[in-house]
Structure formats: structure tokens, C-alpha cells
C-alpha positions as CSV (number, residue, x, y, z in Angstrom):
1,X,115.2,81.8,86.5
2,X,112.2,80.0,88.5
3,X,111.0,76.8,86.5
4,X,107.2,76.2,86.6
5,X,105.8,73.2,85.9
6,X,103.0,73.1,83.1
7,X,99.9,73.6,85.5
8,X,101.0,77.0,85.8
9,X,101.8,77.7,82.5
10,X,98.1,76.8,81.7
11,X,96.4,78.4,84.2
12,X,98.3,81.6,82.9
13,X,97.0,80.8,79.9
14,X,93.7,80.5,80.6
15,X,93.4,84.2,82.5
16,X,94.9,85.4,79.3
17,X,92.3,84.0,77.4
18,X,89.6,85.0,80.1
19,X,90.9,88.2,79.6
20,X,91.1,88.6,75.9
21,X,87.6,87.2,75.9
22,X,85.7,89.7,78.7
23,X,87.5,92.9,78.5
24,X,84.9,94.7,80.5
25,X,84.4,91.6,83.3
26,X,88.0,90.7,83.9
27,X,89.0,93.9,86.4
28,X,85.9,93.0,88.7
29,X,87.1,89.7,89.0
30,X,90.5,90.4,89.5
31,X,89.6,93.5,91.9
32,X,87.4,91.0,94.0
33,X,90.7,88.5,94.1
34,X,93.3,90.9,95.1
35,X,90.5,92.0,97.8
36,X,90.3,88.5,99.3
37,X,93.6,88.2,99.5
38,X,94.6,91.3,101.5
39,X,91.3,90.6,103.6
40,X,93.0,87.1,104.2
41,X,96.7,88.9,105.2
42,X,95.0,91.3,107.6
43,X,93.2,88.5,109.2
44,X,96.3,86.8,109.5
45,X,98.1,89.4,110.8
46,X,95.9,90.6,113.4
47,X,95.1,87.0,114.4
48,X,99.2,87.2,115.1
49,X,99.2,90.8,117.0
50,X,96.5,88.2,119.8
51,X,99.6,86.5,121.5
52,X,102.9,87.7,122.7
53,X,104.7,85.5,120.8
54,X,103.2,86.8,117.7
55,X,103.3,89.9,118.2
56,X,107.3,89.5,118.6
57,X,107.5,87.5,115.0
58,X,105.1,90.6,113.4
59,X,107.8,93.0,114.6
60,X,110.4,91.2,113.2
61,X,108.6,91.2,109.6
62,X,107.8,94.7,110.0
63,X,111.3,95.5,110.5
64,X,113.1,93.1,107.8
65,X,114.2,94.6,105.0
66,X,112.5,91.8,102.2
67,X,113.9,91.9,98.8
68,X,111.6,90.7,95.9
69,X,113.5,89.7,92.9
């Protein structure tokens, strides 16, 4: 099991609580987050796909077979 340190645990706490306090808000938020970070990984990536040499290490991420525990 991954140990966290106590920042974590607080700011888990606190979305919880954002959460439990705007249940109508939160999803917007949380839409507009997820968003921003896939507009930030498609940036990346095509940033990569520019050179030769990145275009080589996106194939090789395309092709890996990642296993999320």
C-alpha cells in the first residue's frame, strides 16, 4: 500500500467537504479540472509528435502495455 503523507490526506479532506457542502457546484469544477488536464496531455503530446526523437518515445508509449494498480 502507497503511504501519503498528511498534506494529502487533508487536501482529500477538504474536496470531501467542498463536496458535501456544494452538491450542485462541485461537478463543474471537477469537469473544468479533468478538462485542463487532458488539454495539458494533448499539448504535451503533440508538442512530442514536433521532433523525430519524440515522435519515436510517443510510439513506444502508444505501444506499452501500462498496468495501473
Amino acid at each position: 500500500m502507497i503511504e501519503r503523507d498528511n498534506s494529502h490526506i487533508e487536501q482529500v479532506e477538504r474536496w470531501a467537504k467542498y463536496v458535501r457542502d456544494n452538491p450542485f457546484s462541485w461537478k463543474k469544477q471537477h469537469s473544468l479540472f479533468i478538462d485542463s488536464q487532458l488539454n495539458m496531455a494533448l499539448s504535451f503530446f503533440e508538442r512530442l509528435s514536433q521532433t523525430e526523437e519524440g515522435r519515436k518515445v510517443f510510439s513506444k508509449l502508444m505501444k506499452a502495455k501500462i498496468r495501473c494498480v
